[in-house]
C-alpha positions in Angstrom: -8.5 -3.4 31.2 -5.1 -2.4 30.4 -3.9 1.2 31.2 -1.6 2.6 29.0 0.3 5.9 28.9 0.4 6.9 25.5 3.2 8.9 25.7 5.3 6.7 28.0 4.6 3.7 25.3 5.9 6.2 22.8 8.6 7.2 24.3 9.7 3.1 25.2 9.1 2.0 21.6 11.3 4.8 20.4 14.3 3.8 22.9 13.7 0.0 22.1 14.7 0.6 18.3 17.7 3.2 19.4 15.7 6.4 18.4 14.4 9.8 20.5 11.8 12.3 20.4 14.9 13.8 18.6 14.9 12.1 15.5 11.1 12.5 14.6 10.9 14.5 11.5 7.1 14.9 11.8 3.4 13.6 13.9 0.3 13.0 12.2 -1.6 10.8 9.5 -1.4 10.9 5.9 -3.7 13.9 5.5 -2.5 16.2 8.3 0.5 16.4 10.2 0.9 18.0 14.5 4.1 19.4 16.1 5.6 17.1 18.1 5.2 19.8 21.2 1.5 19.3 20.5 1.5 15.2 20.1 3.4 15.3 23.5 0.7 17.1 25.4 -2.2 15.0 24.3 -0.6 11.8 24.3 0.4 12.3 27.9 -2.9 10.4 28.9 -4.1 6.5 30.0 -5.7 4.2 27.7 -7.2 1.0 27.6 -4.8 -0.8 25.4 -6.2 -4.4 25.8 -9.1 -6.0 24.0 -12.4 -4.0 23.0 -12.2 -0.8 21.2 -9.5 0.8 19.8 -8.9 4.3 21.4 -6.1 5.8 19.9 -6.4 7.5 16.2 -6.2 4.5 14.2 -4.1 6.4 11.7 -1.8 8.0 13.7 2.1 7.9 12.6 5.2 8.9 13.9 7.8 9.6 11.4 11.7 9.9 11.2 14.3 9.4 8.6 13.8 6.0 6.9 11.3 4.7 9.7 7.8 5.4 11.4 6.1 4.4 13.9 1.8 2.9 13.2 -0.9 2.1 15.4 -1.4 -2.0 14.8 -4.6 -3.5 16.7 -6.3 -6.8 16.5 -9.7 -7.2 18.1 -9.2 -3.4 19.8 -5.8 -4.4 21.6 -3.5 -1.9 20.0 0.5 -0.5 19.7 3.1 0.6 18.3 4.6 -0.8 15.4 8.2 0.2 14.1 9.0 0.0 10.2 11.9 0.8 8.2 12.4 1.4 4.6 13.2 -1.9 3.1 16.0 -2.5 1.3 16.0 -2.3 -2.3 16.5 -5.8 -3.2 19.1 -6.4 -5.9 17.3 -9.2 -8.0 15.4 -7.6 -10.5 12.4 -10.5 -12.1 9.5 -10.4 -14.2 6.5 -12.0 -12.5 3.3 -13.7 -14.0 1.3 -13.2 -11.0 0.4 -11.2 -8.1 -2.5 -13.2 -6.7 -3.4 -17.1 -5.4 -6.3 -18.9 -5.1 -4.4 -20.7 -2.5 -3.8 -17.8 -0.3 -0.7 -16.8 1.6 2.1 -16.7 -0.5 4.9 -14.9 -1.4 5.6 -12.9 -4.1 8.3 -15.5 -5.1 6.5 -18.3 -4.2 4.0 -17.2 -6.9 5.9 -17.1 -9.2 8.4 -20.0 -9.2 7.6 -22.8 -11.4 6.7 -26.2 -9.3 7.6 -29.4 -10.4 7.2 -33.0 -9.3 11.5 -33.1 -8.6 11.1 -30.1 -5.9 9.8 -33.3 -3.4 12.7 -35.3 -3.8 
């Protein structure tokens, strides 16, 4: 078992990426949103981030101005992740494919030509 202060994680995750309760525009999920006064209350509480169930609202966000914070997990051990907007690339292609039988490319890698010369 791995207790973990909700709030407290919060609160790190924001300082680790240079931001504060300051700079969060809004709590909530994609259908409903809290005050952050509210979101500060209930997340002052312990759960068990390590492996089992996930506790925490799977859908929870917390968003600021070009970032927000989601709830990641993987066999019920769960955090915070940080995100940005990315950048707008420059490059602007036409692709042929979006999908691979092969599995695990990227969406350049799927669409660059292969030849017999790339080996050498």
């Amino acid at each position: 078992m791995i207790n973990t202060n909700l709030l407290v994680e919060t609160l790190s995750v924001l300082t680790r990426n240079g931001k504060t309760e300051s700079d969060v525009l809004w709590v909530g999920s994609s259908e409903v949103k809290i005050s952050w006064d509210n979101f500060e209350k209930l997340a002052d509480v312990e759960y068990d981030g390590g492996f089992g169930t996930q506790e925490v609202a799977t859908d929870l966000l917390i968003v600021g101005d070009g970032w927000w914070l989601e709830r990641l997990e993987y066999d019920g051990s769960e955090w915070w992740s940080f995100k940005t907007t990315p950048k707008e690339p420059e490059e602007l292609i036409e692709v042929l494919s979006l999908t691979s039988s092969l599995g695990f490319e990227t969406l350049v890698q799927l669409n660059t030509p292969y030849s017999d010369d790339d080996d050498n």
